[in-house]
Structure formats: structure tokens, C-alpha cells
C-alpha positions in Angstrom: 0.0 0.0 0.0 1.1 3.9 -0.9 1.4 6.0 1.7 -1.7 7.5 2.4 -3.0 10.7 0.7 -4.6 13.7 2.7 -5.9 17.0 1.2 -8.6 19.8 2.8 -12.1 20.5 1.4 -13.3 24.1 2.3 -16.5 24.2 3.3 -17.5 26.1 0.5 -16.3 23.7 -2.4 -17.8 20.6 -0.6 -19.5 18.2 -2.9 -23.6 19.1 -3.5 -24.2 15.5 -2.2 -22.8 16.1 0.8 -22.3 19.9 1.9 -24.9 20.7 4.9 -27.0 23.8 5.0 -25.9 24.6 8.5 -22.0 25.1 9.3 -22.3 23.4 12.8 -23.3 20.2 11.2 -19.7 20.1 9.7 -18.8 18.0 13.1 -21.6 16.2 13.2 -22.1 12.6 13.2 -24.1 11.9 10.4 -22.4 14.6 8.4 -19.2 12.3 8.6 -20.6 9.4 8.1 -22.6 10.7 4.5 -18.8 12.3 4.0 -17.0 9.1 4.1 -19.6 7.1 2.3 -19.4 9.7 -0.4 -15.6 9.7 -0.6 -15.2 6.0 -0.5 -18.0 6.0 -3.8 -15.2 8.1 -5.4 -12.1 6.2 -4.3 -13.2 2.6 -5.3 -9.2 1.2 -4.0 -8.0 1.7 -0.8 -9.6 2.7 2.5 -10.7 6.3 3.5 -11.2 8.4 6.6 -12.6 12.1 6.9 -12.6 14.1 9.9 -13.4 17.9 10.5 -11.4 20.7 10.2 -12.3 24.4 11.3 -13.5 25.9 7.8 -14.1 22.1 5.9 -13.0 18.7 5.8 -10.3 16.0 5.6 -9.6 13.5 3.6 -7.2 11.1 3.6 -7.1 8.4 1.3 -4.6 5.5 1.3 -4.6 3.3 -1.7 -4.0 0.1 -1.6 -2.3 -0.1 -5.2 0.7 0.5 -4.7 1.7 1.5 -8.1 -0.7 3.7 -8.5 0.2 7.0 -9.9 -2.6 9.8 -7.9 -2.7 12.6 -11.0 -4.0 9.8 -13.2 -6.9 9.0 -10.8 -7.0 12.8 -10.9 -7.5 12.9 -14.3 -10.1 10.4 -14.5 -12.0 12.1 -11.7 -11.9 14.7 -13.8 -13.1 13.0 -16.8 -16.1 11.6 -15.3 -17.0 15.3 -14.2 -16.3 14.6 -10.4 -14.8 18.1 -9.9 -15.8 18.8 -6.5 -13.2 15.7 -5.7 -10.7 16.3 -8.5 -10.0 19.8 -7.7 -9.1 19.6 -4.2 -6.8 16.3 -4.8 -4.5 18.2 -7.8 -4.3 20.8 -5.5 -2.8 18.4 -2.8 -0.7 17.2 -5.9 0.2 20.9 -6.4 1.7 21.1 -3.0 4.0 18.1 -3.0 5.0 19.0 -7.1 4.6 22.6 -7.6 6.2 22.6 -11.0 3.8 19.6 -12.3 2.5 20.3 -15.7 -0.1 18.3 -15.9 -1.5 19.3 -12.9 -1.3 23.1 -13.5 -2.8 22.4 -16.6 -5.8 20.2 -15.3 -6.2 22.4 -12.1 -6.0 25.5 -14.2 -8.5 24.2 -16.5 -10.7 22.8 -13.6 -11.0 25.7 -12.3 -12.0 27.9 -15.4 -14.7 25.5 -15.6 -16.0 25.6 -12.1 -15.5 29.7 -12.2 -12.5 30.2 -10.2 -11.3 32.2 -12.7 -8.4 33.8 -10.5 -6.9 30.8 -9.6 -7.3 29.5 -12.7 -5.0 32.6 -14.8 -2.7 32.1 -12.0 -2.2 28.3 -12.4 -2.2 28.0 -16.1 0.1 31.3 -16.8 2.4 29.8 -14.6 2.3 27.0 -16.5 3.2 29.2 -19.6 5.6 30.2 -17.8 7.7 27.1 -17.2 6.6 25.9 -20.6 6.3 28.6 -23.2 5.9 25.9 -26.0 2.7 24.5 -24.3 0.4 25.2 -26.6 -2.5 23.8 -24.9 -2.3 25.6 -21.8 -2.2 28.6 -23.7 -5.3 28.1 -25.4 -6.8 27.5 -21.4 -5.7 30.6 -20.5 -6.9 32.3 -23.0 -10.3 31.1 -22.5 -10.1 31.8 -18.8 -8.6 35.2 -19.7 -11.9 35.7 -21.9 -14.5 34.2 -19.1 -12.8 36.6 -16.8 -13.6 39.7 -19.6 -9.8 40.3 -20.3 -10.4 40.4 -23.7 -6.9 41.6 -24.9 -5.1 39.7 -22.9 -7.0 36.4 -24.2 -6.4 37.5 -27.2 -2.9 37.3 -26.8 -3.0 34.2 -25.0 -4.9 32.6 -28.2 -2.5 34.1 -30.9 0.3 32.2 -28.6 -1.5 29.3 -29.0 -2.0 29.4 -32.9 1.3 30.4 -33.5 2.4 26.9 -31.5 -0.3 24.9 -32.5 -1.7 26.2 -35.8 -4.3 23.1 -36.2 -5.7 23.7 -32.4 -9.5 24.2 -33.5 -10.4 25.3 -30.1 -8.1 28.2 -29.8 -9.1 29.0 -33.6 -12.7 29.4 -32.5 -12.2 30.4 -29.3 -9.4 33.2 -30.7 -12.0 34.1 -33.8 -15.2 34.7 -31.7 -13.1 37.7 -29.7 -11.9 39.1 -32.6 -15.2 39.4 -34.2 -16.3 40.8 -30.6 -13.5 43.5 -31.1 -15.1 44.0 -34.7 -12.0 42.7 -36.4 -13.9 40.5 -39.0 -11.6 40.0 -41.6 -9.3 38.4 -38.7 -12.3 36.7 -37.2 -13.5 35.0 -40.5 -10.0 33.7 -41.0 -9.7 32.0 -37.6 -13.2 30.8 -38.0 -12.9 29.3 -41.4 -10.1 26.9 -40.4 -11.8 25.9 -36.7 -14.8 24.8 -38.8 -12.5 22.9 -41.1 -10.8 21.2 -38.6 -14.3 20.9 -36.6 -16.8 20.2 -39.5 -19.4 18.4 -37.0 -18.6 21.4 -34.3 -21.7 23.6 -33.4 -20.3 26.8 -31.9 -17.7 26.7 -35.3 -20.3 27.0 -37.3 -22.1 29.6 -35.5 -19.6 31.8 -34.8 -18.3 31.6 -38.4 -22.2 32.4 -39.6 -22.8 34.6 -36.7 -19.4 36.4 -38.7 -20.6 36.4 -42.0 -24.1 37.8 -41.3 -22.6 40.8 -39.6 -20.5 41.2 -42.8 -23.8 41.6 -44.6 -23.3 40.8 -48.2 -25.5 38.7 -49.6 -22.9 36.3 -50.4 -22.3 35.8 -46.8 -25.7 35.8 -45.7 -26.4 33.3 -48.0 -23.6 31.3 -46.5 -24.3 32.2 -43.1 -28.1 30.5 -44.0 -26.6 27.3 -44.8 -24.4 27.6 -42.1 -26.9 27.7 -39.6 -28.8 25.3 -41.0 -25.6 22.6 -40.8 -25.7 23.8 -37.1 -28.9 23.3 -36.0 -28.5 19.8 -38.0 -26.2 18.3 -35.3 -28.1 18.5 -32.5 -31.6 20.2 -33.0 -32.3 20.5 -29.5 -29.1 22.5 -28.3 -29.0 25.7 -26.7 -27.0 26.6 -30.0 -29.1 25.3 -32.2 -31.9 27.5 -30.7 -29.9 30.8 -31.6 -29.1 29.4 -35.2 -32.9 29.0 -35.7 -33.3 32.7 -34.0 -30.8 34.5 -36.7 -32.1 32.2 -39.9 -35.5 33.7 -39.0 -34.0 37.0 -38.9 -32.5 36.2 -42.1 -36.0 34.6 -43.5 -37.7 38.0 -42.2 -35.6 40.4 -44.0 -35.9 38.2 -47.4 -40.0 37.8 -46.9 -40.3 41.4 -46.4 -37.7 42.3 -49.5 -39.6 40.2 -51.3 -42.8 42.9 -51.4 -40.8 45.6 -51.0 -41.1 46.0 -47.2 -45.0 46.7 -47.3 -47.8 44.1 -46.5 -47.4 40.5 -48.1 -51.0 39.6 -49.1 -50.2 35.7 -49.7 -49.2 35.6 -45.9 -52.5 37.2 -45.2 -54.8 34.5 -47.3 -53.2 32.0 -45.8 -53.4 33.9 -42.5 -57.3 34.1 -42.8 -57.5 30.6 -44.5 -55.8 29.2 -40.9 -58.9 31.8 -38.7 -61.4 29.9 -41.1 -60.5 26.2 -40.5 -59.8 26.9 -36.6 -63.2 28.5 -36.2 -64.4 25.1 -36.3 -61.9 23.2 -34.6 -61.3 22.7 -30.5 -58.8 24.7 -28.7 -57.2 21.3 -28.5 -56.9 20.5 -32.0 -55.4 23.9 -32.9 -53.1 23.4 -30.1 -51.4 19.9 -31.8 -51.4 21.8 -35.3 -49.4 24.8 -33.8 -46.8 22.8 -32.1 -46.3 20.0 -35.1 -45.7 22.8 -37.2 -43.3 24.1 -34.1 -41.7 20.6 -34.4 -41.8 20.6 -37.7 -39.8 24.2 -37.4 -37.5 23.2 -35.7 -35.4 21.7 -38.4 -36.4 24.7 -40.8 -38.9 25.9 -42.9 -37.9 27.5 -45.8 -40.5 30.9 -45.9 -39.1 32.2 -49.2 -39.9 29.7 -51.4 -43.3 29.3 -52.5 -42.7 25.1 -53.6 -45.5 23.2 -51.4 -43.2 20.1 -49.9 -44.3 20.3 -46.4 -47.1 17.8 -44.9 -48.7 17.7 -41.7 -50.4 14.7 -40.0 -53.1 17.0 -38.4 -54.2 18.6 -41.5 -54.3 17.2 -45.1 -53.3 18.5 -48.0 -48.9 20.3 -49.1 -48.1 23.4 -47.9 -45.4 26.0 -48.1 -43.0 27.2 -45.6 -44.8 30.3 -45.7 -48.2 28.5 -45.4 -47.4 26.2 -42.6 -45.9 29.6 -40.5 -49.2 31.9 -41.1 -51.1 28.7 -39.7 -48.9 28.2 -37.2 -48.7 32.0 -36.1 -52.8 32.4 -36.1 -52.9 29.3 -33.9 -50.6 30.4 -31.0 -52.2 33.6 -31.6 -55.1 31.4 -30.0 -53.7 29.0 -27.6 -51.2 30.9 -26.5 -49.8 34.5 -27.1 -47.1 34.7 -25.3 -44.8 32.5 -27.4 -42.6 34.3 -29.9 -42.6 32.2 -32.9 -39.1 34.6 -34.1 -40.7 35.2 -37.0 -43.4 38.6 -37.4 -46.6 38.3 -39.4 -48.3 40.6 -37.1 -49.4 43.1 -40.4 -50.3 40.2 -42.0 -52.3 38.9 -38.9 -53.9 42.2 -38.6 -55.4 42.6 -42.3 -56.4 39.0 -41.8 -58.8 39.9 -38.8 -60.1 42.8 -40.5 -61.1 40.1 -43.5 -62.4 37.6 -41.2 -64.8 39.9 -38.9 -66.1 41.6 -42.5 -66.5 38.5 -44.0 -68.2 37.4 -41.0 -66.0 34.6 -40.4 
């Protein structure tokens, strides 16, 4: 067996699981006992012991493998997301090797990720430090430099790492989202380009490369951006990413559909507008409820409101419909079951004329 290994939990960074609501119940019995059952969950070898200490815990853990190298378990604490155990033990491992690359790095990066930004720039820039040519740890600091909002000095940090490790994706997109925050585009689109083609399947690539383009404005690149998106939201529809590629293509959709009649009133949006007021005056608030959220579903992998080709179906309701169609119906239906919910795309003018119709026409 290794010699045992003890390292101090604050009370503040105490595991969820574990940490009680009430400082005084830091000695208490059943505290320790939940503490020790929690610790031994996470060090499967070995035997473990906890006991109170003014301002947390300790815990000492004595494998009994005795080859057993303790920043490797590290690391796969780490990698199973158990940071509330991982942190603490590399900082242990800090103490005893405070030159340790690896730990710097995966404390440094740890850290970032749990919010301690402070310790984390200190950490990984002495890391640098030691190790100029570590390209990795500069791409961490840069993105704790940026979490922190020291833009420039991120910056820096992520032109270190390219110049190191010119095929790093992450500090690509990581480097070209700040520089299109600083409004340095041209910079930004390079960067961006080559993180999406080393990251073809990556989401935040591809939307910070569209996001790019469509403040460019041309209507190459918003054309680009579209597609973009579109590729984006592909990967994982349900992502909070996705849902902001789906917000800017129906910015993008908006601006075409009212370019398209010369920013005044479209009057096909307002047939179909009145068509949808028709068929839901007969229909249950039920029924118009399922139609509005399969078109919603339906949505959420894009509808295409500029092009008038009827290649959409719905189970609810028969017949082929256009993008366009399918988004009047679904915006007079919400308009009925619900309000409230902003479908990211405005028909209200269309709406509007289409009530007028409807109450003169008498429904």
C-alpha cells in the first residue's frame, strides 16, 4: 500500500451531495458518516477516513495499489466530471510538485470551468511560464482570460497558441469569436474558417463563423451564413445553439419575406393567415393546439418561408403546404392557444389585415 494521501475541502467547495446547509453540522455525526460514504463512492481502491477541520473537511485516502500514480486517478476524476473531488486532490498534488505540468494544466483548466477564474489565470500562466511551448495551456488561459472579460489579454493568449499549435481548433474558434467581438472580422473569418475545417461536426464553429458572416452583410455571406446555420442546428436540433441558429435564420427569413414585397404588407401571408382563422373557427382549442406545435416541431429543423414550392405535410391537417403556409397557420394558432410565445418570425401586419377580412367577412 502507498502512503496515504490527505488533502482539505473548504466548506465552500464541498461536494452538493454532501455539503450541509448549517456550518455546525460540519462536526456532526451523520455529516461524517454521509462524507465518508461519499468519498469512499469516489475512491473505489484503498480505504478512507474524513474528519473535520475548522473551515471544511479532511480527507485522507490511502490506496492500496501501490503503483498507482494519484494525478492519473486525478484525471479520471476529472473526466467523469467529479470536480468537486478532483480539484481539491491536484491541489494536494500541487503542494508536493509545484512545477507539475499536468496538474497546473488540469487544475488550471478545472478551475475555469468551475468559475475560479483567479486561480485559474494564476495556475495556467504559470504554466506558460515554465513551458512557453505548451500550446494547450495557452489556449486555457486564453479562454479563462476571456471568461474573466480580459479580452486583450485572451487574445494574446490565443495568438500564442495558434502560433504553436496552428491546427488547435479550439483556440481557432475560441481566438475568432473575440476578434469578431472587437469588430475585427476579416481576422475573425480567417480563424473561424479553419476551426470549422478542422471541426466540421462542431456547433459553436459554425455559429460563430455564420454569426461572422451575417454581420459582414453581403448577400454572399448571408447566404452562406443561411446554410451555415442550417448545418448547425442539423447536429443536434435541441441545443441551446441550435436554438440561436434558428433565431438568426429567421432573422434572415424575415428580411428576405419582407424584401420580397418591398417591405410593405405580403398579401399571400394574409390568405393564408385568414385561411388558418377559417378552419380553426371550427376546430377545439385542442386541435389547434397539436397543429401549432407540429408545425413548431416541424420548425425546428427549418422551414424555408421564401420559397413558394408546397413540400411540407402535416399529419393533423391534409393537404402540401409551403414554408410560408405552414408559419401563417402556425402564427394564427398560437395567436389562440397561447400569445405569449414568440414564434421569431413577425406576421403581425399580415395577422392584422387578416382579422379585418375575417370579422367583414363574418368569419
Amino acid at each position: 500500500m502507498r502512503p496515504p494521501i490527505r488533502f482539505t475541502v473548504a466548506r465552500e467547495f464541498l461536494p452538493i451531495q454532501i455539503a450541509p446547509s448549517d456550518p455546525r453540522e460540519l462536526e456532526s455525526a451523520s455529516f461524517l458518516e454521509a462524507a465518508k460514504r461519499f468519498y469512499e463512492s469516489q475512491f473505489e481502491d484503498g480505504t478512507v477516513e474524513v474528519k473535520s477541520v475548522p473551515g471544511g473537511l479532511e480527507v485522507t485516502w490511502a490506496p492500496e495499489e501501490a503503483g498507482l500514480d494519484p494525478f492519473e486517478y486525478a484525471v479520471e476524476l476529472l473526466q467523469k466530471r467529479q470536480y468537486e473531488v478532483a480539484v481539491p486532490f491536484l491541489q494536494h498534488l500541487l503542494d508536493d510538485e509545484p512545477d507539475h505540468p499536468g496538474v497546473l494544466f488540469n487544475l488550471g483548466m478545472a478551475e475555469s470551468d468551475l468559475g475560479k477564474l483567479d486561480d485559474a489565470i494564476v495556475h495556467l500562466k504559470t504554466l506558460v511560464e515554465k513551458d512557453p511551448k505548451h500550446g494547450h495551456g495557452w489556449v486555457a488561459l486564453g479562454v479563462a482570460q476571456a471568461r474573466a472579460g480580459q479580452i486583450d489579454d485572451a487574445i494574446a493568449a490565443l495568438n500564442e497558441a495558434v502560433r504553436i499549435v496552428p491546427d488547435d481548433p479550439y483556440a481557432r474558434r475560441n481566438l475568432g469569436a473575440l476578434l469578431g467581438k472587437k469588430g475585427l472580422l476579416a481576422d475573425a473569418l480567417t480563424h473561424l474558417r479553419e476551426a470549422v475545417r478542422l471541426l466540421p461536426a462542431d456547433q459553436q464553429a459554425l455559429y460563430g463563423l455564420a454569426h461572422t458572416l451575417l454581420t459582414l452583410g453581403g448577400d454572399d455571406q448571408v447566404a452562406e451564413a443561411d446554410g451555415l446555420f442550417q448545418r448547425a442546428v442539423a447536429i443536434d436540433p435541441e441545443s441551446d445553439v441550435a436554438e440561436v441558429c434558428r433565431k438568426e435564420r429567421g432573422q434572415i427569413a424575415q428580411c428576405a419575406f419582407r424584401a420580397n414585397a418591398g417591405g410593405h404588407l405580403r398579401m399571400d401571408a394574409v390568405m393564408y393567415c385568414l385561411g388558418a382563422m377559417r378552419t380553426f373557427a371550427k376546430l377545439s382549442k385542442e386541435d389547434v393546439r397539436k397543429i401549432a406545435f407540429e408545425i413548431a416541431m416541424l420548425g425546428t429543423k427549418g422551414l424555408d418561408v421564401n420559397d413558394p414550392a408546397q413540400k411540407y405535410q402535416l399529419r393533423s391537417l391534409p393537404g402540401r403546404f409551403s414554408g410560408l403556409h405552414l408559419v401563417s397557420i402556425e402564427y394564427v394558432g398560437f395567436k389562440l392557444v397561447d400569445p405569449s410565445v414568440d414564434l421569431g418570425f413577425d406576421l403581425s401586419q399580415e395577422y392584422r389585415q387578416a382579422q379585418l377580412l375575417f370579422g367583414g367577412s363574418g368569419g
